[in-house]
C-alpha positions in Angstrom: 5.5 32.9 -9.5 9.1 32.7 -11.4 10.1 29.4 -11.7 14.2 29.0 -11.9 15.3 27.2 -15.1 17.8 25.5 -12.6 19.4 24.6 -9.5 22.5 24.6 -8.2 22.1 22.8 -5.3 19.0 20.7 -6.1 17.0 18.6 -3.1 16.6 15.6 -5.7 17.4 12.5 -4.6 15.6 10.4 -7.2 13.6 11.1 -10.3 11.1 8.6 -12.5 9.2 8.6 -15.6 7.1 5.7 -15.6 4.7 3.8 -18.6 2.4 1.2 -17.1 1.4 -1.1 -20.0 -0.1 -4.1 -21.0 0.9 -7.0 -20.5 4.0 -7.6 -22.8 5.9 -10.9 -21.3 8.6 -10.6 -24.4 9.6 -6.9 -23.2 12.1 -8.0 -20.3 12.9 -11.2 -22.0 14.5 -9.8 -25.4 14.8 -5.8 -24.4 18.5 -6.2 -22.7 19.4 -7.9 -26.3 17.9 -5.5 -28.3 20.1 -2.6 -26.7 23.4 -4.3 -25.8 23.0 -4.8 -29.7 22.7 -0.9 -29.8 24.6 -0.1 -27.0 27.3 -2.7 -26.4 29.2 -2.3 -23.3 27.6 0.8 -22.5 24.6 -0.7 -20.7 24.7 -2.9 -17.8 22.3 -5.9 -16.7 21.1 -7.1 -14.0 18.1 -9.1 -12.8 16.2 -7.9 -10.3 15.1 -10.1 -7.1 12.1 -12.3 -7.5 10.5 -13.0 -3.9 8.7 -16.1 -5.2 8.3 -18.9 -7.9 7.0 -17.5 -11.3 3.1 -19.9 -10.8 3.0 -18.5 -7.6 3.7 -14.9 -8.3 0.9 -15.4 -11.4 -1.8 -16.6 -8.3 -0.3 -13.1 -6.4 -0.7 -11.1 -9.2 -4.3 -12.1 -9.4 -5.1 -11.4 -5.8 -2.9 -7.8 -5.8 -2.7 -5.8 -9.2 -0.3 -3.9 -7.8 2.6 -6.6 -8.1 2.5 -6.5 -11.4 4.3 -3.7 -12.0 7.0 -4.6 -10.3 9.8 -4.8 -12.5 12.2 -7.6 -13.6 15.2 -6.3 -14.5 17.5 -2.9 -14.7 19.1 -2.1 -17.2 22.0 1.3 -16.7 23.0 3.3 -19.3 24.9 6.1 -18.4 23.3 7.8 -15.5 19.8 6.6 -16.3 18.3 3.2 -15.2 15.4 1.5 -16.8 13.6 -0.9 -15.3 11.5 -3.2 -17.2 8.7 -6.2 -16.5 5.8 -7.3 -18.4 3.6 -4.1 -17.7 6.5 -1.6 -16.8 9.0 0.7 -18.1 10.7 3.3 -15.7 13.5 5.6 -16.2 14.9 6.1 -12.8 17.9 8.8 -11.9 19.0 8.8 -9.0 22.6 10.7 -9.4 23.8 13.2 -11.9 20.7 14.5 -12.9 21.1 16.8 -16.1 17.8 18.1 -16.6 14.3 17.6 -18.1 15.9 18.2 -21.9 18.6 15.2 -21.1 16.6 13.1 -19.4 13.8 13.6 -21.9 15.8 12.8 -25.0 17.2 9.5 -23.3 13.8 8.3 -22.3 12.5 8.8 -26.3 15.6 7.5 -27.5 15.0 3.7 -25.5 11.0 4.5 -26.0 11.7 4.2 -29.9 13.3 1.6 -29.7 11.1 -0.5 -28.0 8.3 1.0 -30.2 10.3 -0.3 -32.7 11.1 -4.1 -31.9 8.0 -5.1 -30.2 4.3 -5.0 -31.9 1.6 -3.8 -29.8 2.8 -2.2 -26.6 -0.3 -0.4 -25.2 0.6 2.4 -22.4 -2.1 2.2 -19.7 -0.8 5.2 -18.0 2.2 7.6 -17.7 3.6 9.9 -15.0 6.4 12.1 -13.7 7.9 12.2 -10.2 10.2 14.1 -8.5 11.4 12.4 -5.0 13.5 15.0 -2.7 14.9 15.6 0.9 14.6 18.8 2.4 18.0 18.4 5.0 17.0 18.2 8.8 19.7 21.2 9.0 17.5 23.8 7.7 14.8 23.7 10.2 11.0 22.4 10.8 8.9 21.7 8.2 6.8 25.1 8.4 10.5 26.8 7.7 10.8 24.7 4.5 6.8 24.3 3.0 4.1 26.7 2.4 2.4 24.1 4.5 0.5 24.9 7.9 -1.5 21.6 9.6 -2.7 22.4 13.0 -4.4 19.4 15.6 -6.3 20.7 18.3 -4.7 24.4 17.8 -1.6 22.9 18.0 1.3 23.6 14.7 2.5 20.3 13.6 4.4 21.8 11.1 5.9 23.9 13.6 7.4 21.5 15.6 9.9 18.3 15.9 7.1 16.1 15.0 6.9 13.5 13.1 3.7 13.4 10.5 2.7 12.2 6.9 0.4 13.7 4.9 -0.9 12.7 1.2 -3.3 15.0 -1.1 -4.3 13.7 -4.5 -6.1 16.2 -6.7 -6.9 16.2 -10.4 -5.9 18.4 -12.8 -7.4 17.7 -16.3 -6.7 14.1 -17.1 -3.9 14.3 -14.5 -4.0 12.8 -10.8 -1.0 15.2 -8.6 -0.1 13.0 -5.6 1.8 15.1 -3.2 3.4 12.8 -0.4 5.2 15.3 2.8 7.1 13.0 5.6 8.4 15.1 8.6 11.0 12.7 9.3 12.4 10.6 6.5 15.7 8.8 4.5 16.8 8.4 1.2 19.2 5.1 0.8 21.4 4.3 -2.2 21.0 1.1 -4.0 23.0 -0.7 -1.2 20.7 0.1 0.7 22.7 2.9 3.0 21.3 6.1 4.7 23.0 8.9 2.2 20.2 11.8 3.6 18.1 12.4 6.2 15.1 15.2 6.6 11.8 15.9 5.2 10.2 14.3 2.3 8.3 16.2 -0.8 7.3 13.4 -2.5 5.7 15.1 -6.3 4.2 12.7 -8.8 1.9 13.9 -11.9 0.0 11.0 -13.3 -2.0 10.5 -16.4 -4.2 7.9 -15.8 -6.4 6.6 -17.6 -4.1 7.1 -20.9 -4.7 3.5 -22.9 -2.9 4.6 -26.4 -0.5 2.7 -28.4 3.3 3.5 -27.6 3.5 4.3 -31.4 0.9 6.9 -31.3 2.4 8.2 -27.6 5.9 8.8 -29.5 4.0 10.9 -32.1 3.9 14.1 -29.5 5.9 12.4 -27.2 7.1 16.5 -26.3 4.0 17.9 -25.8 2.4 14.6 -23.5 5.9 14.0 -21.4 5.7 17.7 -20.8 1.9 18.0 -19.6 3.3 15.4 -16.4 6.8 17.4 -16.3 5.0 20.6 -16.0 2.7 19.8 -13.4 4.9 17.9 -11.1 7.7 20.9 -11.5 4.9 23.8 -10.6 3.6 22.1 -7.6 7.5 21.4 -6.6 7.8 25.2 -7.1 4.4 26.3 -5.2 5.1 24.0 -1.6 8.5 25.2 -1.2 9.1 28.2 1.2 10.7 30.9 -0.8 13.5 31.0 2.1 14.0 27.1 1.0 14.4 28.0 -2.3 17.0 30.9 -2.1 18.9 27.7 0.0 18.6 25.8 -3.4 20.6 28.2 -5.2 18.0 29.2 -8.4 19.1 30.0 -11.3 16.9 32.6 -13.7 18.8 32.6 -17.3 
């Protein structure tokens, strides 16, 4: 198929490029110095909740990997919001996005950085994801998808159901998580309903990756683009070509 080079009218309502590293404890600590001193008064600050003391959240950690990654602080520059903790670096839109070019070149620009001012940062793995909501105005989920699930001869898809469905497939040294919600919200950051309808959920992971950052930034092009490509094609491939004329593609 003919994938648009844009749209006007784009279901996005978040985007994320995401490292996982090793453990780094100086990263959040001395990061938001290290670019106010680039940026100045162009970035913005702020810490991010912690649920629980710092010797407790260690004994967590131990008992649920997962919470490691959970980040520190956010840091906004322009429209682009990096959130940082000992194992994670994410650049989060969630308005105003320009494109894979502009996001791209911001996301190298802070990577160098970093690269720069701290020894030894080890990526574990990278991805790309692409969160969107496909409005509840625009019909069931079988008018937006090239997606049929049937129960008992019955068409889920077809219907004012709710359902959630996740498929996780390789492809090379990539993992493709596709996540579909019938019936779903995107909130802003305080925390209020801005969209309701279904969720196409698109996230290409390279895991495992285990490389220096230093060596990552080498082809940083050609390896961001492996995730950006995969997670944009499969985007493309679910979503019903009447859905897409709704998006308003653009060829040129």
């Amino acid at each position: 198929m003919t994938i648009p080079t844009r749209l006007e009218k784009p279901p996005l309502t978040q985007v994320v490029f995401e490292l996982r590293i090793v453990s780094h404890k100086q990263l959040p600590q001395l990061l938001p110095g290290i670019l106010f001193g680039e940026f100045g008064k162009d970035i913005d600050v702020k810490e991010l909740p912690m649920a629980v003391p710092p010797v407790i959240s260690e004994q967590l950690k131990s008992l649920n990997p997962q919470l490691k990654y959970q980040p520190e602080k956010a840091i906004r520059k322009e429209n682009v919001t990096i959130n940082i903790g000992e194992n994670i670096v994410a650049f989060i839109c969630e308005d105003s996005y320009l494109g894979w070019q502009s996001f791209s070149e911001n996301i190298k620009n802070i990577l160098e950085i970093i690269s720069n001012s701290f020894d030894g940062v080890t990526i574990e793995r990278y991805s790309m994801k692409y969160i969107n909501i496909l409005s509840d105005t625009e019909g069931f989920v079988s008018s937006k998808l090239k997606l049929k699930i049937e129960t008992d001869g019955e068409d889920v898809c077809g219907k004012n159901q709710f359902f959630s469905l996740r498929t996780d497939y390789r492809i090379g040294n990539v993992v493709c998580v596709v996540t579909i919600i019938s019936h779903a919200a995107a909130k802003n950051s305080n925390m209020a309903i801005v969209k309701t309808g279904t969720l196409l959920d698109v996230d290409a992971i390279c895991e495992p990756y285990n490389g220096k950052l230093s060596d990552f930034l080498s082809d940083f092009s050609i390896k961001a683009e492996v995730v950006h490509a995969i997670a944009k094609d499969r985007f493309f491939g679910l979503v019903s070509d009447a859905q897409l004329e709704k998006f308003g593609p653009v060829y040129s």
